[in-house]
C-alpha beads as a LAMMPS data file, in Angstrom:
LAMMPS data file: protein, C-alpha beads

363 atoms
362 bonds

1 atom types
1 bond types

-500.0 500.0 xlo xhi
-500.0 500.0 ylo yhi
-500.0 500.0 zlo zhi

Masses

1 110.0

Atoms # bond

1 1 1 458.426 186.343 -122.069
2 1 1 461.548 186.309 -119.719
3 1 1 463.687 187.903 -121.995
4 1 1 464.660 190.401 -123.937
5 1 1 464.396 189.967 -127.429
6 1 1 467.014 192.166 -128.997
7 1 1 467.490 192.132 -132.824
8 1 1 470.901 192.447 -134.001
9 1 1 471.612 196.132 -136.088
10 1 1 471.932 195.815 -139.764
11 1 1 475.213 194.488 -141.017
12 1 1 476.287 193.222 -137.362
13 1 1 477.658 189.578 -137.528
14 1 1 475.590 187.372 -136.064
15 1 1 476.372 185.424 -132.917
16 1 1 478.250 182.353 -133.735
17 1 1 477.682 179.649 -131.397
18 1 1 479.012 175.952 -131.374
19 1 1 476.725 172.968 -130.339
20 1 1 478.438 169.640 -127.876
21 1 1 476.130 166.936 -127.855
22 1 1 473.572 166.589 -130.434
23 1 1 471.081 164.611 -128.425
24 1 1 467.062 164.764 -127.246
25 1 1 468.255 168.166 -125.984
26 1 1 470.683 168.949 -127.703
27 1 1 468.973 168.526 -131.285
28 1 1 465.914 170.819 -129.523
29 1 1 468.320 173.716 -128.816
30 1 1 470.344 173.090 -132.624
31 1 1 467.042 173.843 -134.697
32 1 1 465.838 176.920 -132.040
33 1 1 469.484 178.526 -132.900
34 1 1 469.310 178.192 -136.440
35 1 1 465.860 179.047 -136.508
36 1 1 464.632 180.880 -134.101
37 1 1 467.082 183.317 -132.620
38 1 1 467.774 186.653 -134.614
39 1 1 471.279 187.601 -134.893
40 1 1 472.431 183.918 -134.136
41 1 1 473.911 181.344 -136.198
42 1 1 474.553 177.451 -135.617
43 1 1 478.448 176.939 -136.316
44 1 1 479.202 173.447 -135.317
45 1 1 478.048 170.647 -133.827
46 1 1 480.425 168.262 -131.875
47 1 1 479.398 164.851 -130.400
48 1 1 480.920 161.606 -130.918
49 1 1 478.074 159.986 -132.171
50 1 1 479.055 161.310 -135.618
51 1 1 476.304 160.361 -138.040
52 1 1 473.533 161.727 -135.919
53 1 1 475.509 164.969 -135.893
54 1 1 475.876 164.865 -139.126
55 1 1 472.246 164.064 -140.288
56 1 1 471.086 166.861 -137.787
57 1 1 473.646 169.704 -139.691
58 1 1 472.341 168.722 -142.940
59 1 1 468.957 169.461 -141.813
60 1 1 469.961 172.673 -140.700
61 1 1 472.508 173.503 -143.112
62 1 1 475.191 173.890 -140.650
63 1 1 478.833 173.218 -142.531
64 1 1 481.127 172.077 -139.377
65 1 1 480.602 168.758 -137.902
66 1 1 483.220 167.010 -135.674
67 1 1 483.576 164.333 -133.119
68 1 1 485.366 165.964 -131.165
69 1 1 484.915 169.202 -129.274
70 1 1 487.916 170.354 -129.009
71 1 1 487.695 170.794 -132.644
72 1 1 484.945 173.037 -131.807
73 1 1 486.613 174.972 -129.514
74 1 1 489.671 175.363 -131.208
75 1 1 487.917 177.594 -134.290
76 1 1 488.129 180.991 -133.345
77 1 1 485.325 182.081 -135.584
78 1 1 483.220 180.800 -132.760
79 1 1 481.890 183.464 -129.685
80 1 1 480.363 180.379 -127.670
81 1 1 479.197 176.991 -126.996
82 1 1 476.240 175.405 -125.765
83 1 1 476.632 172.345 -123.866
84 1 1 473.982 169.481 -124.219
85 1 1 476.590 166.749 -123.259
86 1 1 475.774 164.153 -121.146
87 1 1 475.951 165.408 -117.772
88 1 1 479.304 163.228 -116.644
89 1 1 481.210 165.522 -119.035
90 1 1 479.741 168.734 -118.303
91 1 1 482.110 170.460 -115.920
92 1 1 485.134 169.608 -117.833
93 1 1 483.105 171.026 -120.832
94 1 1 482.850 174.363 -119.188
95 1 1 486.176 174.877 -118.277
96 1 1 487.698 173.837 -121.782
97 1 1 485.394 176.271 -123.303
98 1 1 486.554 178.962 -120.554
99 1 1 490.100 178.056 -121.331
100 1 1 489.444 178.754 -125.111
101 1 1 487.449 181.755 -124.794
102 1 1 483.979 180.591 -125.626
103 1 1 480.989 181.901 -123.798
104 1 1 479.423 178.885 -122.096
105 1 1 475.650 178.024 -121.567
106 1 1 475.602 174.629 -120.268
107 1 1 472.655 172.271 -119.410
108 1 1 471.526 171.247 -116.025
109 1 1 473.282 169.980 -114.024
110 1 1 476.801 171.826 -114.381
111 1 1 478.638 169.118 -112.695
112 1 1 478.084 166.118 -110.625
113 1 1 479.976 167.421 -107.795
114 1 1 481.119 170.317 -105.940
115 1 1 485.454 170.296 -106.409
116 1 1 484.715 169.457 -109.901
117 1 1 481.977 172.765 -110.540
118 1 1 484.031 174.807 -108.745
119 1 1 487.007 173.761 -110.401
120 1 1 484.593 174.635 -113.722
121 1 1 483.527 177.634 -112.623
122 1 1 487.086 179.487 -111.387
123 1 1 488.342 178.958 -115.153
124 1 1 484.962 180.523 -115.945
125 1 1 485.744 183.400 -113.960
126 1 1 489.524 183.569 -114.958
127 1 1 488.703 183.225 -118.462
128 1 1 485.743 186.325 -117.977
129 1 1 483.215 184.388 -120.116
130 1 1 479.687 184.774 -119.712
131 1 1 478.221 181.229 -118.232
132 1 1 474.219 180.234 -118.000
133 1 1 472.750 177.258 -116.874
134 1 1 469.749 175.870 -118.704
135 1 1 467.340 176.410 -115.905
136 1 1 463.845 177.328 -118.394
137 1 1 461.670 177.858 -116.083
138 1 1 462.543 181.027 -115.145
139 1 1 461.500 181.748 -119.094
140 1 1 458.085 180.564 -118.963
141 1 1 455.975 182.862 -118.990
142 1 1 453.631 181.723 -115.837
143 1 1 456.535 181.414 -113.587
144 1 1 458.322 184.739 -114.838
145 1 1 454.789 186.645 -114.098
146 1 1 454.885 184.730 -110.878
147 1 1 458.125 185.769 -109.996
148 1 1 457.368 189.561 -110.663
149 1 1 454.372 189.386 -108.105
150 1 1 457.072 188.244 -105.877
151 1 1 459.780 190.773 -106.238
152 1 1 457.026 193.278 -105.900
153 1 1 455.349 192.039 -103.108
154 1 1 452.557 191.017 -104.006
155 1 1 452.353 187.704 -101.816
156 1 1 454.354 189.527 -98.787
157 1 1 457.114 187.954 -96.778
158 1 1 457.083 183.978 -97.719
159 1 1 456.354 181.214 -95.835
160 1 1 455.624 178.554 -97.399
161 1 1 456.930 177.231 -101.110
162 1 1 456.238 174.351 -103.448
163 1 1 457.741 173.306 -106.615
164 1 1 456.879 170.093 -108.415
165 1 1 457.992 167.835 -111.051
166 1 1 456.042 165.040 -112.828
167 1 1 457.239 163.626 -115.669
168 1 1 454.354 161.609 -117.424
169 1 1 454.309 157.996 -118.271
170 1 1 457.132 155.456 -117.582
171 1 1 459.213 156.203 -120.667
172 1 1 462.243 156.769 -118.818
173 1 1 462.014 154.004 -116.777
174 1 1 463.026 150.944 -119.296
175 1 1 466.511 152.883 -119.619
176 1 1 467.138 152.694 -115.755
177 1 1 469.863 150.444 -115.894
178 1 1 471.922 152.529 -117.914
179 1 1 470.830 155.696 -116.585
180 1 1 472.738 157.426 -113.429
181 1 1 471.997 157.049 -109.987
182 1 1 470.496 159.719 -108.237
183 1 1 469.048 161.275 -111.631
184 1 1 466.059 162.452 -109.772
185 1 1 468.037 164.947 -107.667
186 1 1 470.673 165.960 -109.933
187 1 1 468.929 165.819 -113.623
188 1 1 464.980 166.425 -112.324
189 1 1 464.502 167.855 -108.872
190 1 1 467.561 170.293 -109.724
191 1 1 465.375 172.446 -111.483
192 1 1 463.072 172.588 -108.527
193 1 1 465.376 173.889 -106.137
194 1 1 466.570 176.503 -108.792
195 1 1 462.644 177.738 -109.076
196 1 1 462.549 177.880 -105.507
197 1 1 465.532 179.723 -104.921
198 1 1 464.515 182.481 -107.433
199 1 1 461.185 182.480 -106.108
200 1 1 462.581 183.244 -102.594
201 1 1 465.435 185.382 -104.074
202 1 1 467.677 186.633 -101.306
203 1 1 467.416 183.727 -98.637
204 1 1 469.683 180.604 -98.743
205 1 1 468.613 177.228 -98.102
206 1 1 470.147 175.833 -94.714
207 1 1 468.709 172.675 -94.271
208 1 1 467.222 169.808 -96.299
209 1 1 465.365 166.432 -95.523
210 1 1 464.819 164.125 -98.574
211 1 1 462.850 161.018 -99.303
212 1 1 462.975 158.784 -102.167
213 1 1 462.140 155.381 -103.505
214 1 1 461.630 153.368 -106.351
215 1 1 457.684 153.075 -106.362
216 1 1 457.165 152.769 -109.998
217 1 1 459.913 150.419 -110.582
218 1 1 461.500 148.892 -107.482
219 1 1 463.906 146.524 -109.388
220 1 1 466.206 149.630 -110.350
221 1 1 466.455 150.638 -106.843
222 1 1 469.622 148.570 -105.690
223 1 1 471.498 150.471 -108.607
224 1 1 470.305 154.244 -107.100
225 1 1 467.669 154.849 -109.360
226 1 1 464.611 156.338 -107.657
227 1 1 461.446 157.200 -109.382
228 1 1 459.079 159.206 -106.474
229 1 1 460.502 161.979 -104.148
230 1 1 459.866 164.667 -101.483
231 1 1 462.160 167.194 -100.032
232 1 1 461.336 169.718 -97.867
233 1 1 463.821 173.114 -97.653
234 1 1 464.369 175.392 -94.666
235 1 1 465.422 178.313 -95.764
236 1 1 467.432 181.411 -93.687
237 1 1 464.576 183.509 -93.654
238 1 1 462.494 180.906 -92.673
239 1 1 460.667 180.231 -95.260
240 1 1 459.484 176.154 -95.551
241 1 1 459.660 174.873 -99.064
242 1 1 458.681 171.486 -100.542
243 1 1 459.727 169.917 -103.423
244 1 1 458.447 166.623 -105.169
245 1 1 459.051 164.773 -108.254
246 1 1 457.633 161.359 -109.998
247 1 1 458.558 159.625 -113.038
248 1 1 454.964 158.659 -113.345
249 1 1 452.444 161.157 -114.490
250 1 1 450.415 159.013 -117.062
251 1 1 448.222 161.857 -117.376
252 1 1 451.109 163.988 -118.804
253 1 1 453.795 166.550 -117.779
254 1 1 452.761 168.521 -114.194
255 1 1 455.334 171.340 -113.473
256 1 1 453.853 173.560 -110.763
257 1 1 455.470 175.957 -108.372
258 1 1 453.617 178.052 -105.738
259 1 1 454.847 180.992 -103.074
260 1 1 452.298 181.323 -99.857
261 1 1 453.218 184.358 -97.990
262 1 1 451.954 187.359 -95.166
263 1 1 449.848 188.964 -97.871
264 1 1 448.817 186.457 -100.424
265 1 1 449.670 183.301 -103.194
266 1 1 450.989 182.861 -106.467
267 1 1 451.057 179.972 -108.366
268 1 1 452.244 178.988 -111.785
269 1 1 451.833 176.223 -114.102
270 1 1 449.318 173.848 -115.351
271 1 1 448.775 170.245 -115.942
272 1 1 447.140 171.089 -119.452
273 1 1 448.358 172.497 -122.512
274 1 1 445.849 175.459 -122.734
275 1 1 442.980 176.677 -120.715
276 1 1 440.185 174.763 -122.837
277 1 1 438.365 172.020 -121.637
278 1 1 435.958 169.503 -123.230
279 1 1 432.504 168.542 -122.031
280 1 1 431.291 165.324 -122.882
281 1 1 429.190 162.631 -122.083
282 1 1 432.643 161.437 -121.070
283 1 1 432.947 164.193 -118.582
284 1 1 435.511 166.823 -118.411
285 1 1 438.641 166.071 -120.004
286 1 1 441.299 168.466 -121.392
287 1 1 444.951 168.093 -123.604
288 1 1 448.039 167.563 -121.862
289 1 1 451.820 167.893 -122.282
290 1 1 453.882 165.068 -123.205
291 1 1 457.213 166.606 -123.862
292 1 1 459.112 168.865 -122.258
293 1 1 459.929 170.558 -125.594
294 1 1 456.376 170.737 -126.162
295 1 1 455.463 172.114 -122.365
296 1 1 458.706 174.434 -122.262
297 1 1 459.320 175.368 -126.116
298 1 1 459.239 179.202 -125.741
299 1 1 461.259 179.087 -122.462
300 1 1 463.916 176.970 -124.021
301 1 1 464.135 179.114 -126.812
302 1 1 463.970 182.513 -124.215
303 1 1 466.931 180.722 -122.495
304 1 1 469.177 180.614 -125.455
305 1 1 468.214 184.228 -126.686
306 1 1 469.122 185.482 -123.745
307 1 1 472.604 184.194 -124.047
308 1 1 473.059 185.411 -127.600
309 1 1 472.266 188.839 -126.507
310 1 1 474.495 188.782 -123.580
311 1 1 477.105 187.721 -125.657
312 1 1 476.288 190.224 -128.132
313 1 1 476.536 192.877 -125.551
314 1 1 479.462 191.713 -124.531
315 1 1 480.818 191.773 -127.469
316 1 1 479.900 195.630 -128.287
317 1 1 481.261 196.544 -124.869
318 1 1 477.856 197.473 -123.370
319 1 1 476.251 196.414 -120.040
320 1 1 474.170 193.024 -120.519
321 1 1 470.367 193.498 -120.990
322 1 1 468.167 194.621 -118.872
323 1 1 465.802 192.265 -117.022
324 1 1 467.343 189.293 -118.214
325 1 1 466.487 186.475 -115.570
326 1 1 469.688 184.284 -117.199
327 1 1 470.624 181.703 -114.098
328 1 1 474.673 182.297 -113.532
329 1 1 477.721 180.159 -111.917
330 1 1 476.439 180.532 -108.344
331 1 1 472.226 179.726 -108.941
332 1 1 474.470 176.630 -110.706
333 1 1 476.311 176.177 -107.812
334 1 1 473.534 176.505 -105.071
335 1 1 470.903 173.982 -106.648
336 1 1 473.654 171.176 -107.040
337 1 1 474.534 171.628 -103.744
338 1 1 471.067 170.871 -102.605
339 1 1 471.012 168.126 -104.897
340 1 1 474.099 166.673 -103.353
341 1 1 472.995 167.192 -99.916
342 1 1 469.582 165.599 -100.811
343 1 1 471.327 162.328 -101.716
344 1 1 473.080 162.520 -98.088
345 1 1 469.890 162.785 -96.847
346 1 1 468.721 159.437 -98.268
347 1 1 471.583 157.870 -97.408
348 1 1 471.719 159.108 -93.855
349 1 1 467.695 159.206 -93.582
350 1 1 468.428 162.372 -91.804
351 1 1 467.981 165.750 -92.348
352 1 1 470.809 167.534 -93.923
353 1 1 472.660 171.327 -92.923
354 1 1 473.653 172.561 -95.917
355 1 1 476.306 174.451 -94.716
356 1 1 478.324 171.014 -93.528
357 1 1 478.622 170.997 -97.436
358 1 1 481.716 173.195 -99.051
359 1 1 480.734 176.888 -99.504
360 1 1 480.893 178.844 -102.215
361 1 1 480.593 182.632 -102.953
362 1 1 477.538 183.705 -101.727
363 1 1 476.317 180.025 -101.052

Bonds

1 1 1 2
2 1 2 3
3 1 3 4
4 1 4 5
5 1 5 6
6 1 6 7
7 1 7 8
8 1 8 9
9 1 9 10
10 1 10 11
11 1 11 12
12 1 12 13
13 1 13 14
14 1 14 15
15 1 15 16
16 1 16 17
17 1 17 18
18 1 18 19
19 1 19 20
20 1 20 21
21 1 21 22
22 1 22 23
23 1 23 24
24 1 24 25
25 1 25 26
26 1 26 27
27 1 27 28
28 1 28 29
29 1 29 30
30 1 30 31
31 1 31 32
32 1 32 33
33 1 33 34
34 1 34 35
35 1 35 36
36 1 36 37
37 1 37 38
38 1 38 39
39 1 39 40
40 1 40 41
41 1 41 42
42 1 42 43
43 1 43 44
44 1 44 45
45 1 45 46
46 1 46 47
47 1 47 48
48 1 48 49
49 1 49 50
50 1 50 51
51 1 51 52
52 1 52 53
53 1 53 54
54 1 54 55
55 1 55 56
56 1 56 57
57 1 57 58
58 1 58 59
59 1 59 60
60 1 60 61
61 1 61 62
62 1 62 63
63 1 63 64
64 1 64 65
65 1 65 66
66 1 66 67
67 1 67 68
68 1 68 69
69 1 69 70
70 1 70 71
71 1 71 72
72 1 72 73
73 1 73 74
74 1 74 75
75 1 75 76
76 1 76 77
77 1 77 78
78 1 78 79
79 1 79 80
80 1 80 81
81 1 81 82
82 1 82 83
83 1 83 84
84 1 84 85
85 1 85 86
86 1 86 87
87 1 87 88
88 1 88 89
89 1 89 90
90 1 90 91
91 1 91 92
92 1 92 93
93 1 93 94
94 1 94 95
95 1 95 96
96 1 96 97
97 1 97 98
98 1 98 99
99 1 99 100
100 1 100 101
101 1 101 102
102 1 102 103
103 1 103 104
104 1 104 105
105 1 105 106
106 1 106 107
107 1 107 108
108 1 108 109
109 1 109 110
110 1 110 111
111 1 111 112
112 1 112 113
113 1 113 114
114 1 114 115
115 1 115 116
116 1 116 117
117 1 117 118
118 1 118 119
119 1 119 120
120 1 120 121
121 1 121 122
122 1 122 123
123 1 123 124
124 1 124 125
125 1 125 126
126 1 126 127
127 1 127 128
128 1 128 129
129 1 129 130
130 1 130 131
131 1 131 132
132 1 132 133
133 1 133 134
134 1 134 135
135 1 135 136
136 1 136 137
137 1 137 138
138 1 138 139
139 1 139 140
140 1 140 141
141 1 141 142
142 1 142 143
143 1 143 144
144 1 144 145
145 1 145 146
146 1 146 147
147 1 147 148
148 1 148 149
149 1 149 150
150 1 150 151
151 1 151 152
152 1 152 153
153 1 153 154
154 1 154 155
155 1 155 156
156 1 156 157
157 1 157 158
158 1 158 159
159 1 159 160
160 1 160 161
161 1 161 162
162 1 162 163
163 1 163 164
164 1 164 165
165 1 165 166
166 1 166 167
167 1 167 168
168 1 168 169
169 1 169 170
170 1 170 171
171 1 171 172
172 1 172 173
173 1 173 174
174 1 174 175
175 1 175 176
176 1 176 177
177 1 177 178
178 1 178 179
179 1 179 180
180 1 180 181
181 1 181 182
182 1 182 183
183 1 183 184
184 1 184 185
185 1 185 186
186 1 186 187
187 1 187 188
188 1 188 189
189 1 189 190
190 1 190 191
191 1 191 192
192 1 192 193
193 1 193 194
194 1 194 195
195 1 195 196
196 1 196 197
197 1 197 198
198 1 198 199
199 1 199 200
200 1 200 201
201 1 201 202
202 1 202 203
203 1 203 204
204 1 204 205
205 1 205 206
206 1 206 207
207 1 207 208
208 1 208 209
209 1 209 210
210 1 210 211
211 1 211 212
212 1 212 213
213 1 213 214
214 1 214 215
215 1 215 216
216 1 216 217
217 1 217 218
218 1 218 219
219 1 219 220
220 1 220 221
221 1 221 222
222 1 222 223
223 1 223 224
224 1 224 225
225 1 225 226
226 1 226 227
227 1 227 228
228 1 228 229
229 1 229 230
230 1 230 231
231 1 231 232
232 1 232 233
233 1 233 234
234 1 234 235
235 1 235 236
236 1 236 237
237 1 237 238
238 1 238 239
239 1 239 240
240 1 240 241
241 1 241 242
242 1 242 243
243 1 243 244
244 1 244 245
245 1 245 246
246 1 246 247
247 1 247 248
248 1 248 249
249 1 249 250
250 1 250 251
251 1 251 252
252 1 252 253
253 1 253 254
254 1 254 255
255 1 255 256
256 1 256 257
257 1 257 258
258 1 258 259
259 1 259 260
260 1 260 261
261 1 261 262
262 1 262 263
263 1 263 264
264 1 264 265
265 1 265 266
266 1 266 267
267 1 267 268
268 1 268 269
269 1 269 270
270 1 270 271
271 1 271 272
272 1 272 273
273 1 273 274
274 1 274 275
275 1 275 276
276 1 276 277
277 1 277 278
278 1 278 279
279 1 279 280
280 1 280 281
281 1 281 282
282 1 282 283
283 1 283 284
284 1 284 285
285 1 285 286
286 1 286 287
287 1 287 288
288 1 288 289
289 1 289 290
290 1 290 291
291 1 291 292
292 1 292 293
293 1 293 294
294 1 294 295
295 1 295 296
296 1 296 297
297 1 297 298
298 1 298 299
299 1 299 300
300 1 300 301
301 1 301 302
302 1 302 303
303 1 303 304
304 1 304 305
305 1 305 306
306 1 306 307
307 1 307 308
308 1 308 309
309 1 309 310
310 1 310 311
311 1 311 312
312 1 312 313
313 1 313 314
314 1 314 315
315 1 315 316
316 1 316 317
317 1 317 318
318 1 318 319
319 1 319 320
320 1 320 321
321 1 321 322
322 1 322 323
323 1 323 324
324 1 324 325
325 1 325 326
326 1 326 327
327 1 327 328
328 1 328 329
329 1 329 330
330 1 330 331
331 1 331 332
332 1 332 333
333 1 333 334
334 1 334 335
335 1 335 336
336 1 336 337
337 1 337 338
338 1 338 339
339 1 339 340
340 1 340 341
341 1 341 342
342 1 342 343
343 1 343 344
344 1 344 345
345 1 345 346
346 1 346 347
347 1 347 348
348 1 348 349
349 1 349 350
350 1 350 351
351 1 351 352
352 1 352 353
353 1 353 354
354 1 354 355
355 1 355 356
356 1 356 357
357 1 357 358
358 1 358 359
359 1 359 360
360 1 360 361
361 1 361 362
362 1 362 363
């Protein structure tokens, strides 16, 4: 895996984290702290929606439940906070938890726009928490070995990148009208352009051209919501990328990403859930994904190890671990801004220079 798994020494308190939004998500990261990650404990569980929260601590026998989060962040017992919010609330999540003192790993994306992450992300770095962003697939294990052939060379200078998102079926669809505008950039394609970035670590992205539409369901389109898109990234080192996403894989979840370069290709991912494949009289047919906590399990649960042992590192006054791939405030920063500029894009139906969009450190 993409992590180090570090078990806590004998008689060390465990790492005591505090769960916002108890959710799809969030419900998939409560069990894999209270049951998956040594040295960490579930706390607390805030969300509004208090008798889900509550039916999801009994089941993992965790004793604080609240409504509110500030509850949550007021208890001092507690070293930090995972946020699984919706994403509306997330960057004023992150900077109450900086405020308080709380480590923060937060779910993509870290804000909905730039003055209100960076806003976020200066009480972050006033405060001196650590902060991650829940980008996984940098803790799956394809795209981690992929990304090692990179940094060593393997595929030579890059040229040309791909990263691709399908989600399968139309499940998502039916909740259009109450879901977000522009969720395909900001909540889906996101991770893309964080894959892509790591993949071609070093470079920044300087201009993007985006096209979307509502090809699976055009009624939702008037209200922003856009099922089928491609971007394509030019990056400083000029590299191309591409970047596509549909909410309409009905043969299951596809999340691919490639590097083409001077000396060779990588890819990572796979359409199917393992490398079997049946021979019938049917023809060749194989099992696929259907959830992302199904696809993604191990990388989700990589994702939050990693911040326990950064935490407890922190707390013990030593350097974080080595070879950690955890995502911080700026790989945050740099993929929303390419969402954001990707919704100009459509807007404009022009390409977009990234740097017309506020910089950041290093962005």
């Amino acid at each position: 895996m993409a992590y180090i798994e570090t078990e806590p020494t004998a008689g060390e308190p465990p790492v005591r984290l505090g769960l916002v939004g108890s959710g799809w998500m969030g419900a998939f990261h409560a069990e894999s702290i209270a049951r998956h990650i040594p040295g960490a404990t579930l706390a607390a569980i805030a969300d509004p929606a208090l008798e889900a929260a509550s039916a999801l601590a009994a089941r993992l026998g965790v004793a604080k439940v609240t409504a509110d989060a500030a509850d949550l962040l007021a208890d001092p017992a507690i070293d930090g906070v995972v946020i699984a919010s919706p994403a509306r609330f997330h960057a004023e999540l992150i900077a109450q938890a900086a405020r308080a003192g709380k480590h923060v790993f937060c779910e993509k994306p870290a804000g909905l726009a730039l003055p209100e992450l960076d806003a976020a992300l200066a009480e972050v770095e006033s405060a001196g928490v650590v902060f991650q962003i829940g980008f996984n697939r940098r803790y799956a294990e394809d795209f981690a070995a992929a990304k090692a052939d990179i940094a060593a060379g393997v595929v030579g200078r890059p040229q040309l990148l791909r990263s691709l998102t399908r989600d399968p079926g139309t499940g998502s669809i039916p909740q259009a009208g109450r879901t977000p505008a522009w969720t395909i950039f900001l909540e889906t394609l996101i991770h893309d352009f964080d894959t892509l970035n790591w993949f071609n670590e070093g470079a920044e992205p300087v201009e993007i051209h985006a096209l979307a539409d509502a090809l699976v369901e055009p009624a939702f389109k008037a209200a922003g919501f856009l099922d089928t898109a491609v971007v394509t990234i030019r990056y400083g080192n000029g590299a191309l990328a591409v970047a596509e996403a549909s909410f309409s894989a009905l043969y299951g979840y596809d999340i691919r990403g490639e590097v083409f370069g001077s000396r060779g290709m990588v890819q990572a991912g796979r359409a199917t859930e393992t490398a079997a494949r049946r021979y019938t009289v049917e023809g060749l047919s194989a099992a696929t994904p259907r959830l992302n906590i199904g696809l993604f399990r191990e990388a989700y649960i990589g994702e939050l190890a990693d911040f326990a042992a950064t935490i407890r590192s922190r707390r013990e006054g030593a350097a974080a671990p080595a070879g950690t791939a955890a995502p911080g405030p700026e790989d945050a920063r740099r993929a929303l801004r390419m969402a954001l500029a990707c919704i100009e894009s459509v807007q404009q139906g022009t390409p977009v220079r990234l740097d017309r969009l506020p910089a950041g450190k290093g962005a």
